[in-house]
N, C-alpha and C positions, 0 to 999 in steps of 0.2 A: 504494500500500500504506500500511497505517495501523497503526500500534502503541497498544495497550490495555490496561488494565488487564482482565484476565477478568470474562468474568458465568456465571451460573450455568447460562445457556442453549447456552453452549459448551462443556460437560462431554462428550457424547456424540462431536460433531464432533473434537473436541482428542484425545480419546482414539483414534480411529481414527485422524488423522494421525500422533499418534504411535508409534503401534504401527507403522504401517507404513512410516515412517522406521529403525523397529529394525530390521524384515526385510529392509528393502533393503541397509544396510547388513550383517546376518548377524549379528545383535548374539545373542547365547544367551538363550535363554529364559528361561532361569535365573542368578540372581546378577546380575542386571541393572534397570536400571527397566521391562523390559516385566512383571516379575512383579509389581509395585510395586502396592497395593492402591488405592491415590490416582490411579491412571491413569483410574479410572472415574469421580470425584469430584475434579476439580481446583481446583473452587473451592472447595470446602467444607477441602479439604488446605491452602489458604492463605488462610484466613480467620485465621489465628494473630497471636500477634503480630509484627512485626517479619519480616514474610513480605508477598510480591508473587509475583505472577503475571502475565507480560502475554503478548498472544497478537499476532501479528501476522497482520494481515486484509488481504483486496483484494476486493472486491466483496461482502460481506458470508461468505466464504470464509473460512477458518483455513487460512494457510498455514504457520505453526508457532509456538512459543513461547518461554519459556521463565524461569526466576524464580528470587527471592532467598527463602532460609530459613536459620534460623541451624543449625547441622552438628551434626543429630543425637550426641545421648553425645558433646558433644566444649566446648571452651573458648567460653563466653558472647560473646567478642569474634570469632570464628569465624563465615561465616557459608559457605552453598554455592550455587554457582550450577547452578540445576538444569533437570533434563528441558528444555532446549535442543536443539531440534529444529527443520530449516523442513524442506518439500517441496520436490523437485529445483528446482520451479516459484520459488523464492523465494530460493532459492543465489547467491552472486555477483552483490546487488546493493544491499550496503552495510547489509543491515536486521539481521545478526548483528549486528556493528558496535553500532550503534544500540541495539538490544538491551541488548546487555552493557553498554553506555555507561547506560541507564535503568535495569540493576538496581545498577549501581558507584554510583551517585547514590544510590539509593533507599539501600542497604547503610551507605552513607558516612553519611547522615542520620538513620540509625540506627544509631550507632553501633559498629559494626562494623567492626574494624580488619583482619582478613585475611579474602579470598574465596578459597572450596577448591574444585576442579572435578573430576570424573571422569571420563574418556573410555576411551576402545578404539582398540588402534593404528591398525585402520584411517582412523580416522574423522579425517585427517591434514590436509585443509579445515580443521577447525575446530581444530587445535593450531595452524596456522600461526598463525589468525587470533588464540583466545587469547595466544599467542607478539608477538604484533605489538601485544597490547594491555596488554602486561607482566605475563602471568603467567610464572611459570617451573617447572619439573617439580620434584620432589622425590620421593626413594625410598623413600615410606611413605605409606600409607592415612592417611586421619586420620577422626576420628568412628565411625561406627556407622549406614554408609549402609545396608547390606546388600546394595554391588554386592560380592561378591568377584570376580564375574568383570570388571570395570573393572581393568586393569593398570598403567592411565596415571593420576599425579596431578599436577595443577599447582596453585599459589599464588599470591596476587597482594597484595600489601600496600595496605591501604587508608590510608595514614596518611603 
């Protein structure tokens, strides 16, 4: 498996593995990133500044992704780690990890002093692993993601 930076030819493919990471997990349809307008155009959604997107590949396959943007309506030093999703195929075998570890870098070199995440209780795999990689939860939204249905928020101090 290989970790990347996006190209534009992985818009259609990314989008289907992601969506169908939300239904397996039972994510709601609504208040979530499946309604998320960028799910269709992910590279074009991080073409910004001070934003990354990387996909992680095995045989020229998207087995999932996931990236640095700085937190919507929220403080410039703020940034969110986002639409992080692999397929079952890609679980438990160190490329979350990895991941996070290349958008904390990416985040860090840009300046950004705290990473914000949003999850779903179920989705208890990736708090551990957040959890292991020091973030920690706190009991309020931050920004203007438009997940309302996201319950879970954690923080991670880049500094």
């Amino acid at each position: 498996m290989r970790i990347r930076p996006i190209d534009i030819k992985d818009n259609r493919e990314l989008s289907i593995v992601i969506r169908s990471v939300l239904i397996e997990m039972g994510v709601p349809k609504t208040g979530t990133a499946y309604e998320d307008e960028e799910l269709d155009a992910m590279y074009e959604a991080y073409l910004g500044p001070r934003t990354v997107y990387y996909v992680v590949t095995k045989e020229k396959k998207i087995l999932g992704g996931g990236g640095i943007a700085p937190l919507k309506d929220g403080d410039p030093s703020v940034c969110e780690l986002q639409k992080m999703y692999f397929l079952p195929k890609a679980r438990g075998k160190g490329f979350g990890q990895k991941l996070i570890d290349a958008c904390i870098n990416f985040a860090k070199s840009n300046d950004f002093k705290l990473c914000y995440i949003e999850t779903m209780p179920n989705m208890e795999a990736a708090q551990r692993l957040y959890k292991k990689l020091g973030f920690n939860y706190i009991d309020h939204p931050m920004g203007n993601t438009g997940h309302c249905s996201c319950p879970i928020w954690m923080t991670k101090s880049l500094i």
